[in-house]
PDB file of N, CA, C and O in Angstrom, chain B, residues numbered from 101:
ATOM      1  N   UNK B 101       0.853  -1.175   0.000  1.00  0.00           N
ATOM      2  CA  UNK B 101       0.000   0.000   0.000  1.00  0.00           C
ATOM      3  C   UNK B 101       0.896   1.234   0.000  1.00  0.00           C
ATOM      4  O   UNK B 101       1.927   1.211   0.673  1.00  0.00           O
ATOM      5  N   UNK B 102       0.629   2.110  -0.581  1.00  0.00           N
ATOM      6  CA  UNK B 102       1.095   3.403  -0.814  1.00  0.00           C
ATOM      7  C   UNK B 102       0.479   4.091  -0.282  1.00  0.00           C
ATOM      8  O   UNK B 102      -0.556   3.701   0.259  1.00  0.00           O
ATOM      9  N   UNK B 103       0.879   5.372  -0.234  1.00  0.00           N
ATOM     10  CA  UNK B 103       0.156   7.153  -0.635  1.00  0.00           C
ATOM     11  C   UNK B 103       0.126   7.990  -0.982  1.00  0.00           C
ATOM     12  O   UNK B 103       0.833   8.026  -1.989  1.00  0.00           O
ATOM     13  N   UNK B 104      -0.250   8.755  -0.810  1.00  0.00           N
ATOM     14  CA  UNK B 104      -0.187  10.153  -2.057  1.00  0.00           C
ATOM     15  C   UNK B 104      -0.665  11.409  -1.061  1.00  0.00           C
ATOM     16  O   UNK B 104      -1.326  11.131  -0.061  1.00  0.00           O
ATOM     17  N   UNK B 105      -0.319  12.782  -1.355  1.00  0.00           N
ATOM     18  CA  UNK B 105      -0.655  13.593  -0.949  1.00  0.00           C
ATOM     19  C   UNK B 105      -1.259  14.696  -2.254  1.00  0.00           C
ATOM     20  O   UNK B 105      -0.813  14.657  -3.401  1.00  0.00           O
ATOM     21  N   UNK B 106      -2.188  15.510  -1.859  1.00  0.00           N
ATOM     22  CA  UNK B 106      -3.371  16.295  -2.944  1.00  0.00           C
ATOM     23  C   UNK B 106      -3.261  17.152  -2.399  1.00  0.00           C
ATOM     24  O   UNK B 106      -3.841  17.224  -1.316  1.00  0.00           O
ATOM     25  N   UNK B 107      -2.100  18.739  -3.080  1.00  0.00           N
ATOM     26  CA  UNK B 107      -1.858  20.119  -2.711  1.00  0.00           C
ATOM     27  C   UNK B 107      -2.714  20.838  -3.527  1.00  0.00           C
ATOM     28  O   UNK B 107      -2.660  20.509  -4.712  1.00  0.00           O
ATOM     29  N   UNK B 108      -3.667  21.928  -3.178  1.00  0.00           N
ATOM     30  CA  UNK B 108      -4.545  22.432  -3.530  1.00  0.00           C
ATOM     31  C   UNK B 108      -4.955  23.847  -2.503  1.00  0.00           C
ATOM     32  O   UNK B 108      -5.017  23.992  -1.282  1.00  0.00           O
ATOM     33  N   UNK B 109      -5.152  24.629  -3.501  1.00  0.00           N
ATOM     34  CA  UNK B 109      -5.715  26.240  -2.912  1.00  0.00           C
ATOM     35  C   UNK B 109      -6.897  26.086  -2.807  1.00  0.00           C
ATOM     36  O   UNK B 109      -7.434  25.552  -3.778  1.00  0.00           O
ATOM     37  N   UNK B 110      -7.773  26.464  -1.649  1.00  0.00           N
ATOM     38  CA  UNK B 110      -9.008  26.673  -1.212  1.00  0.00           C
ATOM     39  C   UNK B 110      -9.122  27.864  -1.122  1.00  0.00           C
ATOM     40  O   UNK B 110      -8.384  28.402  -0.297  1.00  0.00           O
ATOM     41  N   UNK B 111     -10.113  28.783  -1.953  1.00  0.00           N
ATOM     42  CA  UNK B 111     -10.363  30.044  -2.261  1.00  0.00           C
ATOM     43  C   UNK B 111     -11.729  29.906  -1.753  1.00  0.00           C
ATOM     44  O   UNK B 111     -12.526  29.067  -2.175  1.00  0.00           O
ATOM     45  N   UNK B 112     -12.085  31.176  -0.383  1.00  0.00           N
ATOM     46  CA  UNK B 112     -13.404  31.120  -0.158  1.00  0.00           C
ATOM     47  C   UNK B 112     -13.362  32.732   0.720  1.00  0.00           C
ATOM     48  O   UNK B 112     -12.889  33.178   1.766  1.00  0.00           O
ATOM     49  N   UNK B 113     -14.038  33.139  -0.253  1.00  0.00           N
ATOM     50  CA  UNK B 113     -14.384  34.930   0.040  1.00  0.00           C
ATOM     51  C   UNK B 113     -13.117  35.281  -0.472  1.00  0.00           C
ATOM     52  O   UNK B 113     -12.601  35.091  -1.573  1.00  0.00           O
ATOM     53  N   UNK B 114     -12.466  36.195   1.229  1.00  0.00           N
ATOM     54  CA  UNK B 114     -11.164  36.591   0.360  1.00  0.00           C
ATOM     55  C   UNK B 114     -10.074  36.012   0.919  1.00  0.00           C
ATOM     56  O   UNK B 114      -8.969  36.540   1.038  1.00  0.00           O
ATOM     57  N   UNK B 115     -10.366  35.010   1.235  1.00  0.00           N
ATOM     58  CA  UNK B 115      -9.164  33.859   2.022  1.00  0.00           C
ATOM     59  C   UNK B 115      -8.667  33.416   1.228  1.00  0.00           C
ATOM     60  O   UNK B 115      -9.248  33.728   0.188  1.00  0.00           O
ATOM     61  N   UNK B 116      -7.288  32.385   0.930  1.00  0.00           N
ATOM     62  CA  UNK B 116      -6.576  31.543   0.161  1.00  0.00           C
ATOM     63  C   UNK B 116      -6.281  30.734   1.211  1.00  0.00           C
ATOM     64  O   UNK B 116      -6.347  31.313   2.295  1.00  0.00           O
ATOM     65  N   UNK B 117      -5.914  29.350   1.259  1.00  0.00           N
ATOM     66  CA  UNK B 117      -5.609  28.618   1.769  1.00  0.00           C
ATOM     67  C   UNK B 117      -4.903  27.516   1.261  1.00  0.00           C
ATOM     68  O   UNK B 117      -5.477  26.924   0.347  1.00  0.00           O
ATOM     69  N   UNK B 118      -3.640  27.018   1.667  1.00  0.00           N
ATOM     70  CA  UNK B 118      -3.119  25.913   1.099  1.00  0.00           C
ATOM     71  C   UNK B 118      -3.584  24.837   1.929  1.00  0.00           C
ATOM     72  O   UNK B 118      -4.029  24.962   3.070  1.00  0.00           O
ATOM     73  N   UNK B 119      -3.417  23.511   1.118  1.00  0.00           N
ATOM     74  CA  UNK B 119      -4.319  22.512   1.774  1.00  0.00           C
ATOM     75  C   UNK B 119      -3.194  21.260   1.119  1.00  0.00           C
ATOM     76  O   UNK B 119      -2.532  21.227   0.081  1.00  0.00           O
ATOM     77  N   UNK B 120      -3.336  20.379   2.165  1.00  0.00           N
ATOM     78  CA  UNK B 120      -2.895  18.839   1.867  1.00  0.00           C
ATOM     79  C   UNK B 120      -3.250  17.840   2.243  1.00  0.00           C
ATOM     80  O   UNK B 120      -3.034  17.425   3.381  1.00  0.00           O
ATOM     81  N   UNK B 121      -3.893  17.218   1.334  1.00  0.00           N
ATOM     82  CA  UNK B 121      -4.743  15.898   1.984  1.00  0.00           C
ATOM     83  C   UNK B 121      -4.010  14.965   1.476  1.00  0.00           C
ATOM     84  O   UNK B 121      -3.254  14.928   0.505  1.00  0.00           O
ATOM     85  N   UNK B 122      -4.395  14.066   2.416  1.00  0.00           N
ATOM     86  CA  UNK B 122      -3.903  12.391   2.534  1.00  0.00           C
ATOM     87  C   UNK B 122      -4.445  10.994   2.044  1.00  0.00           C
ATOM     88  O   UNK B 122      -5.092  10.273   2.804  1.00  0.00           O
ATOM     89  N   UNK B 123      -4.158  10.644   0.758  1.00  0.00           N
ATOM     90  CA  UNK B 123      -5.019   9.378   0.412  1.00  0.00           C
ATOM     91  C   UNK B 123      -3.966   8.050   0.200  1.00  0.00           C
ATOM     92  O   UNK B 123      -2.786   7.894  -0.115  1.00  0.00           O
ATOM     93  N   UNK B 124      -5.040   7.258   0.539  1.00  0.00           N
ATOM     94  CA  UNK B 124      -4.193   5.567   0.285  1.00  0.00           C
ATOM     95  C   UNK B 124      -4.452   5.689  -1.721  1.00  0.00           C
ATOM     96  O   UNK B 124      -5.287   6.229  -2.448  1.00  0.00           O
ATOM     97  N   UNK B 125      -3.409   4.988  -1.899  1.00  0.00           N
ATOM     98  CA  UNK B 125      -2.911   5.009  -3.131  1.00  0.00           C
ATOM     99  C   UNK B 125      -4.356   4.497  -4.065  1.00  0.00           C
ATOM    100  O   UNK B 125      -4.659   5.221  -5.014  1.00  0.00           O
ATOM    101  N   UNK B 126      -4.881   3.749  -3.896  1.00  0.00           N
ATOM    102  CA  UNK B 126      -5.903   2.864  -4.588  1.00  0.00           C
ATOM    103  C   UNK B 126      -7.384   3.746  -4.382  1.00  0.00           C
ATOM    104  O   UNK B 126      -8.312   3.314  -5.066  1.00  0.00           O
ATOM    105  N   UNK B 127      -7.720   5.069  -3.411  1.00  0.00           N
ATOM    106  CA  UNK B 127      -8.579   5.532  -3.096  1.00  0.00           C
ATOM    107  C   UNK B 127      -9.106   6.430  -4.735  1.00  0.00           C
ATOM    108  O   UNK B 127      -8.552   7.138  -5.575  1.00  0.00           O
ATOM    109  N   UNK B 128     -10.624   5.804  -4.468  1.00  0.00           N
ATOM    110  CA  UNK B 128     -11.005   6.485  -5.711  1.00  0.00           C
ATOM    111  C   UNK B 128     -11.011   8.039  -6.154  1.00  0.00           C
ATOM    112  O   UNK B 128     -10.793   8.492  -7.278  1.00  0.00           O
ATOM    113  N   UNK B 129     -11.308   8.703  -5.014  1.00  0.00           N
ATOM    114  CA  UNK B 129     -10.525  10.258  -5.291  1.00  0.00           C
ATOM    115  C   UNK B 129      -8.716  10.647  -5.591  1.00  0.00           C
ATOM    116  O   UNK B 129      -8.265  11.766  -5.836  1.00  0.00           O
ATOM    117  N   UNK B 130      -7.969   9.415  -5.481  1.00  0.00           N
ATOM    118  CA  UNK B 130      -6.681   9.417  -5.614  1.00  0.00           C
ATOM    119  C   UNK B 130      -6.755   9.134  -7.065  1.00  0.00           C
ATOM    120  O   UNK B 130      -6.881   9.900  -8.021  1.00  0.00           O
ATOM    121  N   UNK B 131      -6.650   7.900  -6.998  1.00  0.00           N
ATOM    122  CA  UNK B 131      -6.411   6.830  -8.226  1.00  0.00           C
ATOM    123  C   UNK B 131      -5.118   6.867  -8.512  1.00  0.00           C
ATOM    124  O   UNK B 131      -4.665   7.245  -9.592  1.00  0.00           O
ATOM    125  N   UNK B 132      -4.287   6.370  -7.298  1.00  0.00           N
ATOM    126  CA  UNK B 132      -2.607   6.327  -7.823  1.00  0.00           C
ATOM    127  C   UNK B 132      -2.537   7.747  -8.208  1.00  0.00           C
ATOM    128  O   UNK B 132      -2.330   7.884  -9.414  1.00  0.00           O
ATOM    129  N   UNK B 133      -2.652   8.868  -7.528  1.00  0.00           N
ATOM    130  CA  UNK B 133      -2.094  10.065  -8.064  1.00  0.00           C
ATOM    131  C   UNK B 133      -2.336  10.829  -9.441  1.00  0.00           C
ATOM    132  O   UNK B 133      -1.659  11.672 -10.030  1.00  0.00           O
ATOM    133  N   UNK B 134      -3.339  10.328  -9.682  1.00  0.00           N
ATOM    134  CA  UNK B 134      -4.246  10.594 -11.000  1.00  0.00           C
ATOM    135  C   UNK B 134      -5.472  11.880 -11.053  1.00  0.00           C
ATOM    136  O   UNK B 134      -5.771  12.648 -11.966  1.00  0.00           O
ATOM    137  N   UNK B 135      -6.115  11.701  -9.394  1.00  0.00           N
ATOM    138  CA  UNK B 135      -6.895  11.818  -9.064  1.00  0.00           C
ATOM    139  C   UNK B 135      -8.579  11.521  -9.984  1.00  0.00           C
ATOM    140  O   UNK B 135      -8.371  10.860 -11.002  1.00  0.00           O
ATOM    141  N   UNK B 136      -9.841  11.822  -9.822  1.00  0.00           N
ATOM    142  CA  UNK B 136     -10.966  11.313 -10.206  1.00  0.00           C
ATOM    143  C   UNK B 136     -11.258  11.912 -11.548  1.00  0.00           C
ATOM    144  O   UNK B 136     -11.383  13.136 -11.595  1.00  0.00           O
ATOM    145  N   UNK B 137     -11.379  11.226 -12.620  1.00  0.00           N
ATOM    146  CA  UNK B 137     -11.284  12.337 -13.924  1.00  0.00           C
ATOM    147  C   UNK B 137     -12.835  13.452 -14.141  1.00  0.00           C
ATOM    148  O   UNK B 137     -12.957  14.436 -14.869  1.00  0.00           O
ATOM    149  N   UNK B 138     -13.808  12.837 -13.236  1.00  0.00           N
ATOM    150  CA  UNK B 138     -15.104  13.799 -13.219  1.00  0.00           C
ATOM    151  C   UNK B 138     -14.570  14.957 -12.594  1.00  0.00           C
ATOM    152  O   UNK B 138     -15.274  15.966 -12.635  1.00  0.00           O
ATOM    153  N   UNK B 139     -12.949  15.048 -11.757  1.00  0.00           N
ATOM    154  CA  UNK B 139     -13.288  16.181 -11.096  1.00  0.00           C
ATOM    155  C   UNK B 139     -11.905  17.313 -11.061  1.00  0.00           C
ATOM    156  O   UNK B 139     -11.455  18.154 -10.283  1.00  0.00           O
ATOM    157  N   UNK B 140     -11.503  16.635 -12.686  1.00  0.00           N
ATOM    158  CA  UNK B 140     -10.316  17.113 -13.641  1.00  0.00           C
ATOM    159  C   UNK B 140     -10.650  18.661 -13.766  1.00  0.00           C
ATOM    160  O   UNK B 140     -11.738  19.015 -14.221  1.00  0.00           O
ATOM    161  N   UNK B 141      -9.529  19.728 -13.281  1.00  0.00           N
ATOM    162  CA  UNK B 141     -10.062  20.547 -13.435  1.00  0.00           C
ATOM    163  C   UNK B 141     -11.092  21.649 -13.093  1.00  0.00           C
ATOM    164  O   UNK B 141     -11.093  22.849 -13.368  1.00  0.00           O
ATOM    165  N   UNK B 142     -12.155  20.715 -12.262  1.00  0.00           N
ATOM    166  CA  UNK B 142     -13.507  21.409 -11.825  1.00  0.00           C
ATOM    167  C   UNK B 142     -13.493  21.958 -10.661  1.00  0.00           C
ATOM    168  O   UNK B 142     -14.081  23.030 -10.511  1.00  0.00           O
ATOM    169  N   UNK B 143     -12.862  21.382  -9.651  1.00  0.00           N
ATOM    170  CA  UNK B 143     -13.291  22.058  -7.949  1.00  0.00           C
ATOM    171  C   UNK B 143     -11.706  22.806  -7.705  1.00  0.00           C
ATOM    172  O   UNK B 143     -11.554  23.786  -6.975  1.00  0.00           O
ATOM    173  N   UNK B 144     -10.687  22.195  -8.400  1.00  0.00           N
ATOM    174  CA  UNK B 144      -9.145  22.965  -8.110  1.00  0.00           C
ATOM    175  C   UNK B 144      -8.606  23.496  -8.926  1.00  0.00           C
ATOM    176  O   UNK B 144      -7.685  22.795  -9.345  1.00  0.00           O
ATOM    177  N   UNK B 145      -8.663  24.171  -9.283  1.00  0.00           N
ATOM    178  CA  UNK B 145      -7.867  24.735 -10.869  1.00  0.00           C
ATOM    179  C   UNK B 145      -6.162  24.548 -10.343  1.00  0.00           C
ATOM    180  O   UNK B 145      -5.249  24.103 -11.039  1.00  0.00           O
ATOM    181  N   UNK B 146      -6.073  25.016  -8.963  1.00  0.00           N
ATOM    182  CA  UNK B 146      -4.429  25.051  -8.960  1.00  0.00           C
ATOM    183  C   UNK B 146      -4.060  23.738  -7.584  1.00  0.00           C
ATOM    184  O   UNK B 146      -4.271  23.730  -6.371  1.00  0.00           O
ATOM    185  N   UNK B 147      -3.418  22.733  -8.565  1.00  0.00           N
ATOM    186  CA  UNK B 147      -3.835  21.543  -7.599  1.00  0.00           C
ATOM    187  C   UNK B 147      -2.445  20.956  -8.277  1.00  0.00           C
ATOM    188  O   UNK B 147      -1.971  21.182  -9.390  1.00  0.00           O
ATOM    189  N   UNK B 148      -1.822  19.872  -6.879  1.00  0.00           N
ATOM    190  CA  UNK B 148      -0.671  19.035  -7.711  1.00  0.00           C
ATOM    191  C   UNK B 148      -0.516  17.718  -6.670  1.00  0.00           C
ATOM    192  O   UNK B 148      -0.374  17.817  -5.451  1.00  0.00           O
ATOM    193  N   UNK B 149      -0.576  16.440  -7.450  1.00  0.00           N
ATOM    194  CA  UNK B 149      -0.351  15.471  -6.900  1.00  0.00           C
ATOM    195  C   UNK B 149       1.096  15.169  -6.081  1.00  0.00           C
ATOM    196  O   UNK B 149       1.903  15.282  -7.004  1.00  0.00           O
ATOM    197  N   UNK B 150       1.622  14.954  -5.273  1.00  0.00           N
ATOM    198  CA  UNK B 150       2.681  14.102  -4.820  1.00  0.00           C
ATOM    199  C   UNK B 150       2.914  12.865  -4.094  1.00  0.00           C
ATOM    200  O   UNK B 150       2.221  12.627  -3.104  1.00  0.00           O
ATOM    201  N   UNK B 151       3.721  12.133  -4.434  1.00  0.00           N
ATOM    202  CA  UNK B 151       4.116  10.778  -4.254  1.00  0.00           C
ATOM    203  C   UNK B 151       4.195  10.127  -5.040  1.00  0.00           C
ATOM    204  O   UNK B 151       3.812  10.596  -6.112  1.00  0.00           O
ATOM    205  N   UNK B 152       4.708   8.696  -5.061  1.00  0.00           N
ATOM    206  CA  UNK B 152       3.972   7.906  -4.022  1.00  0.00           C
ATOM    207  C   UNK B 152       4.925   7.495  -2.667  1.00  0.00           C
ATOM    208  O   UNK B 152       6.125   7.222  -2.649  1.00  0.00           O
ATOM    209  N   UNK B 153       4.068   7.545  -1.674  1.00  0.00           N
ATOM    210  CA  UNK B 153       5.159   7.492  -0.242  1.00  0.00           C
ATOM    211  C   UNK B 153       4.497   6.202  -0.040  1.00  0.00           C
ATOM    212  O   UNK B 153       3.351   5.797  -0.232  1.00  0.00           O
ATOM    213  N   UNK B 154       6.082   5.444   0.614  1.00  0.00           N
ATOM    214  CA  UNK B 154       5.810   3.954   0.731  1.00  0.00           C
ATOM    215  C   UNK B 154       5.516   4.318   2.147  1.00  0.00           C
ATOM    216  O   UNK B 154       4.982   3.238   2.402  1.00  0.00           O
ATOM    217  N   UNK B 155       5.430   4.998   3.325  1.00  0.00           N
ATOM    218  CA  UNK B 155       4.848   4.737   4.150  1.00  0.00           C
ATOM    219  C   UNK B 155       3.661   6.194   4.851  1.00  0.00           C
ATOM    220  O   UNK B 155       3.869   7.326   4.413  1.00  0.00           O
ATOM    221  N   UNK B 156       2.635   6.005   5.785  1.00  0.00           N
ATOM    222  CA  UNK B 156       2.058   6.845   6.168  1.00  0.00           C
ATOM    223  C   UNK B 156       2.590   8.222   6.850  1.00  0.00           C
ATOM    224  O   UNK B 156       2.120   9.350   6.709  1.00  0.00           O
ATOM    225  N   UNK B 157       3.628   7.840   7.578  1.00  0.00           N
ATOM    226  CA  UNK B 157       3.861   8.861   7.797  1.00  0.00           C
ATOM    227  C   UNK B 157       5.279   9.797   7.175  1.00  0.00           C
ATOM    228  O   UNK B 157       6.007  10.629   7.717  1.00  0.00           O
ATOM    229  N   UNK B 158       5.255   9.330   6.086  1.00  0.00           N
ATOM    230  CA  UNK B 158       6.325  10.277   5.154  1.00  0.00           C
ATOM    231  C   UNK B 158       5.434  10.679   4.169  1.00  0.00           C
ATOM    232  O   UNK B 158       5.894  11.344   3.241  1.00  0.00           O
ATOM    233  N   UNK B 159       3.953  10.341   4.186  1.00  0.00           N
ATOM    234  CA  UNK B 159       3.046  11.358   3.689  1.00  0.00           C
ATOM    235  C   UNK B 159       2.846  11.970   4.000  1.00  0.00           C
ATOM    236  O   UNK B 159       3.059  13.061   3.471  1.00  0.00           O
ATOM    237  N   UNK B 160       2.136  11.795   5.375  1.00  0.00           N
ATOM    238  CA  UNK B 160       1.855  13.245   6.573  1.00  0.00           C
ATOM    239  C   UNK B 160       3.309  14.173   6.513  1.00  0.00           C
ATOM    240  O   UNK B 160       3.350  15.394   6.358  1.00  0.00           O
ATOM    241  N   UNK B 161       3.985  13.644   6.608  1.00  0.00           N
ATOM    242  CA  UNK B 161       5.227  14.988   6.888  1.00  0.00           C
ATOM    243  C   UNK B 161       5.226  15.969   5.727  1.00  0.00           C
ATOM    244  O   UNK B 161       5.412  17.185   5.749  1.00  0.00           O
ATOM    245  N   UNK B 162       4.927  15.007   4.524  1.00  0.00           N
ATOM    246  CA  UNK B 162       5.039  15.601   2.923  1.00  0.00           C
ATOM    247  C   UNK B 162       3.940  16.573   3.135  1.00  0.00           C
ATOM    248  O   UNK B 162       4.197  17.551   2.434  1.00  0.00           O
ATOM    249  N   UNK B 163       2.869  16.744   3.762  1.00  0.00           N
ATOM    250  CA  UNK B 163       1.501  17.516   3.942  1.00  0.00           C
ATOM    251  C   UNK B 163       1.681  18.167   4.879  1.00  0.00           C
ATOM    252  O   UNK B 163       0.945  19.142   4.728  1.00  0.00           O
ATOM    253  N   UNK B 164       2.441  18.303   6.188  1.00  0.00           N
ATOM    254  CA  UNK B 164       2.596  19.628   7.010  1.00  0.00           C
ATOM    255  C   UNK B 164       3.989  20.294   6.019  1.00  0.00           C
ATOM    256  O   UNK B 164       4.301  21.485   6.042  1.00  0.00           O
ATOM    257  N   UNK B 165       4.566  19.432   5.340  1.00  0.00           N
ATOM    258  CA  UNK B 165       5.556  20.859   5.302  1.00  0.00           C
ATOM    259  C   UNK B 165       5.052  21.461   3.928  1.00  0.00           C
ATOM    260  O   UNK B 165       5.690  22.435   3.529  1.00  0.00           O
ATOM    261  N   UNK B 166       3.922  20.990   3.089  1.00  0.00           N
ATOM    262  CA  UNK B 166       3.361  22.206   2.492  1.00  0.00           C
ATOM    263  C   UNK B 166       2.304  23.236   2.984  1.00  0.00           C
ATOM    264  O   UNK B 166       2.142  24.411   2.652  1.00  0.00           O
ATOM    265  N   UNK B 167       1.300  22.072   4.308  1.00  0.00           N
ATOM    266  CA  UNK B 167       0.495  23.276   4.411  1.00  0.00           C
ATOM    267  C   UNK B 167       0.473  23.675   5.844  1.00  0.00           C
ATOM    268  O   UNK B 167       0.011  24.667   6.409  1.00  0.00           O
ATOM    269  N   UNK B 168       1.038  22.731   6.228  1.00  0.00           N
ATOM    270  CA  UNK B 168       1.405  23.131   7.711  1.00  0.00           C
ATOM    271  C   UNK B 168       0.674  22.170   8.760  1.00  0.00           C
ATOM    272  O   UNK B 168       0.935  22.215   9.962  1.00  0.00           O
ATOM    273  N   UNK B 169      -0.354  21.214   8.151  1.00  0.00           N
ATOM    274  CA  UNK B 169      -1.254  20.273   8.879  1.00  0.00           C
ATOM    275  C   UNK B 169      -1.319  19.303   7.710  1.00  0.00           C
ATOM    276  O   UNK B 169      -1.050  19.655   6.561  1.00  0.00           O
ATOM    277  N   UNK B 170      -1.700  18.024   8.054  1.00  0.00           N
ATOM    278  CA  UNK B 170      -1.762  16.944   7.408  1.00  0.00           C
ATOM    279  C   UNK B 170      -2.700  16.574   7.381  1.00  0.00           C
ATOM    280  O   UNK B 170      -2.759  15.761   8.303  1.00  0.00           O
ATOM    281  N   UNK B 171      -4.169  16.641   6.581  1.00  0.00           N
ATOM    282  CA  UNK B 171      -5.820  16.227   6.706  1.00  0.00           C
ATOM    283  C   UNK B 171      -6.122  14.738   6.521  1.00  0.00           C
ATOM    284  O   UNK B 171      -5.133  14.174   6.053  1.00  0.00           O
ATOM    285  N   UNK B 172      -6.783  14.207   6.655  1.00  0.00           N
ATOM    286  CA  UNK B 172      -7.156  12.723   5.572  1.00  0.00           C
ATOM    287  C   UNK B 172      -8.093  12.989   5.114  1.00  0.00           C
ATOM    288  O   UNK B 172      -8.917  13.821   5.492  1.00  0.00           O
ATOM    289  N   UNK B 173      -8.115  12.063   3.885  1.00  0.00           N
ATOM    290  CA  UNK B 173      -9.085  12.197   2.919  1.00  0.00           C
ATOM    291  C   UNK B 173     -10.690  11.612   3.661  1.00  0.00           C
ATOM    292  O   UNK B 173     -10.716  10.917   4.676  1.00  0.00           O
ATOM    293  N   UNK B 174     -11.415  11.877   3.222  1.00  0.00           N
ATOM    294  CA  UNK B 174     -12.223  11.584   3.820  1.00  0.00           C
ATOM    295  C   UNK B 174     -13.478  10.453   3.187  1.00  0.00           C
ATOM    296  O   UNK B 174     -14.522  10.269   3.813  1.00  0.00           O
ATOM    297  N   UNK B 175     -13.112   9.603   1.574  1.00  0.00           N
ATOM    298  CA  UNK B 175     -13.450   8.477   0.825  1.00  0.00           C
ATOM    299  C   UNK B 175     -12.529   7.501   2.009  1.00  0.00           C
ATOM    300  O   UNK B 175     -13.136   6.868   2.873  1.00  0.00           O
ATOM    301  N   UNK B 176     -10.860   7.475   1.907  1.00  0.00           N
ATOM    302  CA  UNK B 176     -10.449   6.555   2.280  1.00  0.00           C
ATOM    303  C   UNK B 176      -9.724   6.444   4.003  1.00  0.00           C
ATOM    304  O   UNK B 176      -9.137   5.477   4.489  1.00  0.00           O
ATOM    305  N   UNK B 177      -9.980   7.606   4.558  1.00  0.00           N
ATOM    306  CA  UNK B 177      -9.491   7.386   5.796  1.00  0.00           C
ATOM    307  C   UNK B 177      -8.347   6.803   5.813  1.00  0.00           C
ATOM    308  O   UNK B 177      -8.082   5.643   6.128  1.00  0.00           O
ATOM    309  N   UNK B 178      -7.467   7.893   5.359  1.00  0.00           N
ATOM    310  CA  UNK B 178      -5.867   6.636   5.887  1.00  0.00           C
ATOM    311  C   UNK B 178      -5.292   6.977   7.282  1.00  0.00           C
ATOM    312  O   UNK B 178      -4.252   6.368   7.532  1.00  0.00           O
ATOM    313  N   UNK B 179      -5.746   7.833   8.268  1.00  0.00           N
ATOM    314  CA  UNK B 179      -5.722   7.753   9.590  1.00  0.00           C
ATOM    315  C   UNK B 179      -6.182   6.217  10.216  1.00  0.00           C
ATOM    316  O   UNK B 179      -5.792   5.375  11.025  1.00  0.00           O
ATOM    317  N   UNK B 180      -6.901   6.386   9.589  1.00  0.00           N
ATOM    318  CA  UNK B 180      -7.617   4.724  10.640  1.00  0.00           C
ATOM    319  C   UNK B 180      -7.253   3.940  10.341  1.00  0.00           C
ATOM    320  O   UNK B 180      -7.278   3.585   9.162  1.00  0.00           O
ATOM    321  N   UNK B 181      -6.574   3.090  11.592  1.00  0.00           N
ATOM    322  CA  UNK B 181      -5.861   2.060  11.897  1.00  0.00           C
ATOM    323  C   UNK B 181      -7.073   0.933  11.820  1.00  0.00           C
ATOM    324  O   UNK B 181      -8.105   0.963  12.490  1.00  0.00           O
ATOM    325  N   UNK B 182      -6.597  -0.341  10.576  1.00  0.00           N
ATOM    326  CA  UNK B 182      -7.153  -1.357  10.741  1.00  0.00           C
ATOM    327  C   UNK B 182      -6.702  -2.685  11.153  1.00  0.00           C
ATOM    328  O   UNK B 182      -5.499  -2.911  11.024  1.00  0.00           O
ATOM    329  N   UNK B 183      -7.375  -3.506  11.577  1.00  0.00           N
ATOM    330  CA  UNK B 183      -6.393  -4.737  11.581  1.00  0.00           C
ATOM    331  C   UNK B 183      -6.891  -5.791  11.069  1.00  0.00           C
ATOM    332  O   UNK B 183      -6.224  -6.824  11.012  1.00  0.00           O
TER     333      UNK B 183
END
């Protein structure tokens, strides 16, 4: 299992915000760093994939040191520990 991190500006009023979310590699909003092709373009205009990190937390680090916090995605939950 892999991951990926999804850098993206959140523009709302007159805020900007950098953002980095966290997906398992196979997550359908990921798709191996592809991300979802319905949503090519449409919700991020200024957006950039990185990875793939062979482990979780050299993703998270990859996501605070662009935005300063590390989110998870919220299709695949790669916070949650399964067993």
């Amino acid at each position: 299992m892999g991951y990926y991190v999804y850098e993206y500006v959140r523009v709302s009023g007159r805020r900007t915000d950098l953002m980095a979310v966290v997906h398992i590699d196979d997550c359908r909003a990921c798709n191996y760093g592809q991300g979802h092709p319905r949503n090519a373009g449409v919700r991020h205009a200024l957006y950039k994939w990185h990875g793939p990190f062979e482990t979780l937390e050299a993703a998270r680090e990859a996501a605070r040191q662009i935005s300063g916090k590390d989110l998870p995605c919220g299709h695949c939950r790669p916070f949650v520990v399964t067993t």
